[in-house]
PAVEX-11123 format. One record per residue (C-alpha): residue in one letter; x, y, z. Coordinates in steps of 0.5 Angstrom, whole numbers, padded with zeros to 4 digits, always signed. Example, Ala and Ser with C-alpha at 12.3 -4.5 7.8 and 13.67 -1.06 7.14 Angstrom:
A+0025-0009+0016
S+0027-0002+0014
***
This chain:
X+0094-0281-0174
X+0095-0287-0180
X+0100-0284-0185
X+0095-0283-0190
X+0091-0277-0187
X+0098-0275-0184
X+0100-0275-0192
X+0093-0271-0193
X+0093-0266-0188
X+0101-0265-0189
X+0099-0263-0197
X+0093-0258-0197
X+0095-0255-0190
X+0102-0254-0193
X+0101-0252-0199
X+0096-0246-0195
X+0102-0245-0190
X+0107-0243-0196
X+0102-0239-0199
X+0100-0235-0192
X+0108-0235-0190
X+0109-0231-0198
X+0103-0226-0196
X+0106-0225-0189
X+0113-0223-0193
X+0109-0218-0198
X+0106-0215-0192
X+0112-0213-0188
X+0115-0211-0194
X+0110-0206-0196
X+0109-0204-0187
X+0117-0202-0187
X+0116-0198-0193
X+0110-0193-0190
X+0111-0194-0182
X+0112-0187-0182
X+0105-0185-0185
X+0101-0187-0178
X+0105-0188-0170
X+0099-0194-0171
X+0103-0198-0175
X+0110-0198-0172
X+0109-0205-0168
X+0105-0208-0173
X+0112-0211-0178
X+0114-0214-0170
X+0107-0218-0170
X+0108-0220-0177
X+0114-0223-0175
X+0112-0226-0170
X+0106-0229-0174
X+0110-0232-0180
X+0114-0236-0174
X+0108-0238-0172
X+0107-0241-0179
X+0114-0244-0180
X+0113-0247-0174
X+0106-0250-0174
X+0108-0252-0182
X+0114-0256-0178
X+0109-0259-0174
X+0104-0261-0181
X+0110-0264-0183
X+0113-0268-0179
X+0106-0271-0176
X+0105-0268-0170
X+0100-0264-0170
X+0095-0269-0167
X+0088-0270-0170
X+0084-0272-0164
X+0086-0266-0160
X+0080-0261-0161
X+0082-0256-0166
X+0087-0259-0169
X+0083-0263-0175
X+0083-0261-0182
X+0078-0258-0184
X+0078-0253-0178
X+0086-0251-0179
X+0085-0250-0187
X+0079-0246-0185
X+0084-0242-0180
X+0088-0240-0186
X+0084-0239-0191
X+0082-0233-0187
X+0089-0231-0185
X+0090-0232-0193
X+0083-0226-0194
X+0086-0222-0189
X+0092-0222-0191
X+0091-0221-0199
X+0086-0215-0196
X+0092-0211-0192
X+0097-0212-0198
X+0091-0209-0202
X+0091-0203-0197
X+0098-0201-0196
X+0100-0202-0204
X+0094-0197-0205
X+0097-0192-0199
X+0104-0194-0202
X+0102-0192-0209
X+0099-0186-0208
X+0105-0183-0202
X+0109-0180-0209
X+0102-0176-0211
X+0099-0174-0205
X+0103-0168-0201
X+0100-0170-0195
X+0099-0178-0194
X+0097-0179-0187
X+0090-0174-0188
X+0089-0180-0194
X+0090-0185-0190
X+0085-0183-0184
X+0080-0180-0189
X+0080-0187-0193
X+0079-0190-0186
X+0084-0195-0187
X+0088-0193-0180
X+0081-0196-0178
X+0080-0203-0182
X+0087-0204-0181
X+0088-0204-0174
X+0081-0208-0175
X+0086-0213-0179
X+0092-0212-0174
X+0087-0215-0169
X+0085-0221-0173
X+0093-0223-0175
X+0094-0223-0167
X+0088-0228-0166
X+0091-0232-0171
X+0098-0232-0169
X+0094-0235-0162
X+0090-0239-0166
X+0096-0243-0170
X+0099-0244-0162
X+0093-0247-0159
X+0094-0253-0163
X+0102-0253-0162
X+0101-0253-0155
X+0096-0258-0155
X+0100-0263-0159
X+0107-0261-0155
X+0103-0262-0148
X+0100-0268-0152
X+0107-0272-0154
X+0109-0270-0148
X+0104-0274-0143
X+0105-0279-0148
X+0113-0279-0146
X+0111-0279-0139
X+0107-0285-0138
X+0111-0288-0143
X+0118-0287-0138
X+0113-0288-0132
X+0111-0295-0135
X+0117-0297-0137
X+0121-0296-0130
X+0115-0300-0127
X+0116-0306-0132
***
């Protein structure tokens, strides 16, 4: 990748990543403050962590370069698109639970709220989607990793044979 598009790449995603790692954070907070509303969301501040990793991660890699445009899924366009949506989901599930957490003070029983408004279905719906987007910032990580480390093998392999 000539430095130019690294520059590029390295700019809009990292401006995304930041963005989605802040909203991760504010998610996870508001998890924590109502994990006793449903058994469901118990798990889910662990999966957040787990994702905001994954971004830190992944925005090292965009960082220093790393990330390989030609391998398939690792170009520009289809990155910003993965976080673009990882951004709506995110912004959805902190809409959600600051709704629940707003109303946890008035409501005498907040689980029978939550499972009227259906929330504990659209957020295990959500809960589904930051998983495949945790696996999703992997791939590309993996693929770089096994690609830089074929290309150090050969590398050796020609250097011992030269």
């Amino acid at each position: 990748m000539d430095p130019v598009s690294i520059i590029g790449m390295a700019s809009g995603i990292t401006a995304l990543v930041r963005v989605l790692a802040n909203s991760v954070l504010s998610v996870k907070n508001m998890v924590r403050s109502i994990r006793d509303v449903d058994d469901s969301i118990q798990g889910f501040g662990e999966e957040l962590v787990t994702y905001h990793s994954s971004l830190s991660m992944f925005d090292y890699q965009i960082r220093q370069g790393t990330i390989m445009s030609d391998i398939p899924g690792c170009d520009q366009a289809k990155l910003e698109a993965l976080l673009t949506n990882a951004a709506k989901t995110f912004s959805r599930l902190d809409a959600i639970f600051n709704e629940i957490h707003k109303r946890r003070s008035t409501l005498q029983n907040i689980r029978e709220y939550y499972r009227m408004t259906r929330y504990d279905q659209e957020i295990s719906h959500l809960r589904h989607r930051v998983n495949i987007y945790t696996l999703s910032l992997h791939l590309p990580l993996v693929l770089s990793a096994m690609y830089v480390g074929s290309a150090l093998i050969a590398s050796t392999l020609n250097s011992h044979q030269a």
